[in-house]
C-alpha positions as CSV (number, residue, x, y, z in Angstrom):
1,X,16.9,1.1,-9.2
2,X,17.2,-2.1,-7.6
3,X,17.2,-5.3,-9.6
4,X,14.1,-6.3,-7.7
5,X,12.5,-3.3,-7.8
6,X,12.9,-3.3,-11.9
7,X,11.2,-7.1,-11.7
8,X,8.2,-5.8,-9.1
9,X,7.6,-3.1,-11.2
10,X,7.8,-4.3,-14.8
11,X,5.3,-7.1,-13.4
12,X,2.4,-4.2,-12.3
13,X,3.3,-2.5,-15.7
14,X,1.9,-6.1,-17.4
15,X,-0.9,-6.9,-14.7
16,X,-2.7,-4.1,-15.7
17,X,-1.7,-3.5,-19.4
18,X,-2.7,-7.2,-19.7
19,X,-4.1,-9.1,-16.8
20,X,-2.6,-11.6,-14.3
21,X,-3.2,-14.7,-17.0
22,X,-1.5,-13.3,-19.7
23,X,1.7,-12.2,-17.5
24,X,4.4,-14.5,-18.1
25,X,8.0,-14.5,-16.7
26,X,9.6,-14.1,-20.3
27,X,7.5,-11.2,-20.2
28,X,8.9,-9.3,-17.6
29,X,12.1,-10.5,-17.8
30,X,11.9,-8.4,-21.2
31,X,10.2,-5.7,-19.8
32,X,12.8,-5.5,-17.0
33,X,15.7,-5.6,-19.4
34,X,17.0,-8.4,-17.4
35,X,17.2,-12.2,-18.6
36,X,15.1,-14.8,-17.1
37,X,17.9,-16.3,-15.7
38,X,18.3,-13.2,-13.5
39,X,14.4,-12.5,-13.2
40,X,14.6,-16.4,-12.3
41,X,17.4,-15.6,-9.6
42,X,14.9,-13.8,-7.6
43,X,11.9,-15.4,-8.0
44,X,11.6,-19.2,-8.7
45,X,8.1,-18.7,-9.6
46,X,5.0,-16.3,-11.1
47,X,3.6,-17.0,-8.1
48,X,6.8,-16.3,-5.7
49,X,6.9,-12.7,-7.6
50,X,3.3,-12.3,-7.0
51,X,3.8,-12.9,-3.4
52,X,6.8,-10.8,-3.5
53,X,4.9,-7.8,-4.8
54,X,2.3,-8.0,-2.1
55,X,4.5,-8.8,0.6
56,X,7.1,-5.3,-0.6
57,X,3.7,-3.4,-0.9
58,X,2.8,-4.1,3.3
59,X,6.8,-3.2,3.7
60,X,6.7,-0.7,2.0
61,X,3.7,1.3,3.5
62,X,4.6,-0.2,7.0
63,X,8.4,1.9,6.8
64,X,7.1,5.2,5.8
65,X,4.5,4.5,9.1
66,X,7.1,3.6,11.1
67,X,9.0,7.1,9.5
68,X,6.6,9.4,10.1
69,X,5.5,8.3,13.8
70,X,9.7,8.8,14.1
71,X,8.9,12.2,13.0
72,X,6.4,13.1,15.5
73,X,5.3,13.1,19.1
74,X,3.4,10.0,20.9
75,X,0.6,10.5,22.3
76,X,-3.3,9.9,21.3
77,X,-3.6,9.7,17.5
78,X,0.0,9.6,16.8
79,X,-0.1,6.0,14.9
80,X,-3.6,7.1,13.2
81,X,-1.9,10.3,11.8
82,X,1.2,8.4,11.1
83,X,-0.7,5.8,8.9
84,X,-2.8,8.9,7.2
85,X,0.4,10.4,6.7
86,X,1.6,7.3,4.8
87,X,-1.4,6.9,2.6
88,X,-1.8,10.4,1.1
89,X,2.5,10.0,0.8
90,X,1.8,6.5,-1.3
91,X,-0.8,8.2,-3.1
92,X,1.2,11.3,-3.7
93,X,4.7,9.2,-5.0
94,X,2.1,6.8,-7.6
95,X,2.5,3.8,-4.9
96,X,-1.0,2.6,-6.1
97,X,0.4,1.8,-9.4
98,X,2.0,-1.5,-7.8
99,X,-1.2,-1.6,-5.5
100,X,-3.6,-1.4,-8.3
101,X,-1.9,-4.6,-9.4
102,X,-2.2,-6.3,-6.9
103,X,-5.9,-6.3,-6.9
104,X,-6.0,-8.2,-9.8
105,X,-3.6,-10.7,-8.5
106,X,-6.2,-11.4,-5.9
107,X,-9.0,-12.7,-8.4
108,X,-6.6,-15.5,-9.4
109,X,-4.3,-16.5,-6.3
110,X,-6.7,-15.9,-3.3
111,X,-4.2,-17.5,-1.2
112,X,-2.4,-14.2,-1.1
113,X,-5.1,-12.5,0.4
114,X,-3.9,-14.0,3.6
115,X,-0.6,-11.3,3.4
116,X,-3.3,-8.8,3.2
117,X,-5.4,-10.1,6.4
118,X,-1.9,-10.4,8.0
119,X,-1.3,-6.4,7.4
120,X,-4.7,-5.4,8.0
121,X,-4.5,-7.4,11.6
122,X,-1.4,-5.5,12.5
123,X,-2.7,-2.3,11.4
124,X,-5.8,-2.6,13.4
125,X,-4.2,-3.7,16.7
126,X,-2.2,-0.7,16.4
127,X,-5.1,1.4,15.8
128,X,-7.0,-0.1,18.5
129,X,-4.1,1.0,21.1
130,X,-3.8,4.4,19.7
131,X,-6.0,6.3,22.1
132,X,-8.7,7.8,20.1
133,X,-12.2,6.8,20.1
134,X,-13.4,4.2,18.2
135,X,-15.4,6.5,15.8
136,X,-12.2,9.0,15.0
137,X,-10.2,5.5,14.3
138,X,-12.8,4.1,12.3
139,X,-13.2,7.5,10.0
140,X,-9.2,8.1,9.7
141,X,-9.3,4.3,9.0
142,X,-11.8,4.4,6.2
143,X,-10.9,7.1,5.0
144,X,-7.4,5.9,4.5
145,X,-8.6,2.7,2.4
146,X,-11.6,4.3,0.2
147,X,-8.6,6.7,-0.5
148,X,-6.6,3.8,-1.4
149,X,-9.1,1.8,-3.2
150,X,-10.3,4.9,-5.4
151,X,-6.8,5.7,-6.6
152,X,-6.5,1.8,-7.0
153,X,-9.5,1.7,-8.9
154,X,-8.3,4.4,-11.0
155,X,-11.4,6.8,-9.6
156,X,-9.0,10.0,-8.8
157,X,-11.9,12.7,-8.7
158,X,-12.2,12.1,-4.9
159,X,-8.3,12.2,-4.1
160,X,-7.5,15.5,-3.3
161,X,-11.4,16.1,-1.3
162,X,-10.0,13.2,0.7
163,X,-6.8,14.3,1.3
164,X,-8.1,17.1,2.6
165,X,-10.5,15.6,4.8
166,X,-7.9,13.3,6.3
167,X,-5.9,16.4,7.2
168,X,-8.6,18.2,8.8
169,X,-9.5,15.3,10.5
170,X,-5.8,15.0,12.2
171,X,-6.1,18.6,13.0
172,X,-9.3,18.0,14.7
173,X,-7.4,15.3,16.9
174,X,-4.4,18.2,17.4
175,X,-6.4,20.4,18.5
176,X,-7.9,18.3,20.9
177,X,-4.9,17.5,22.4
178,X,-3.6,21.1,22.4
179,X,-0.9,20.0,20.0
């Protein structure tokens, strides 16, 4: 595992074990099994990592779209099922762990809520020049993000009902278009 990786994810580990105001940088450093000096090598700052974690989080999710409408045919609904595809896949690998972080970061630096905004923009213009209807992109959409949030929130009764339901609704769109 990547140095970086080690750092991003020994600070989600302490967000949630003990909240963004009690995470300091000697903290995860130790938690990392690196020294500061070498946490500090990366990121100047708490609130550089913090950006860091959201800004790897968007990367993250935005490859294994990119990956999966590689995998598949264009057409109507291909970037809807690509960016289903990647939420049940972060869901699946424990992605939210980092995620569920980040919502507490949030509370205390809402300037990073702007990366989010940022993301969600993108996302939506895509969506919006994806073919389908408004109300197929709006329920794969929603979906997708009360998916997200629930696992986030730790609320995992719903996961695999909405899993489901996301495939049947990209089955729905396949059939449709004779795929």
């Amino acid at each position: 595992m990547k140095t970086q990786d080690k750092i991003l994810d020994a600070a989600s580990v302490l967000i949630l074990e003990e909240g963004v105001s009690n995470v300091t940088l000697e903290k995860i450093a130790k938690l990392a099994e690196i020294s500061k000096g070498g946490l500090l090598y990366h990121y100047r700052t708490k609130e550089a990592l913090f950006q860091e974690l959201n800004t790897a989080a968007i990367r993250e999710f935005e490859e294994a779209i990119s990956r999966y409408l590689s995998e598949q045919p264009n057409g109507r609904g291909a970037y809807a099922r690509a960016y289903a595809l990647a939420t049940i896949e972060d869901i699946q690998k424990g992605g939210t762990h980092r995620s569920s972080a980040l919502i507490s970061i949030f509370s205390d630096h809402p300037e990073i809520m702007g990366i989010w905004k940022e993301g969600y923009a993108r996302w939506q213009q895509q969506f919006d020049q994806d073919g389908l209807d408004w109300e197929e992109a709006a329920t794969i959409r929603y979906v997708c993000d009360g998916l997200w949030f629930n696992e986030m929130a730790g609320t995992t009764s719903t996961s695999a009902f909405a899993a489901d339901l996301l495939h049947k609704l990209l089955e729905r769109i396949d059939k449709e278009e004779g795929v």
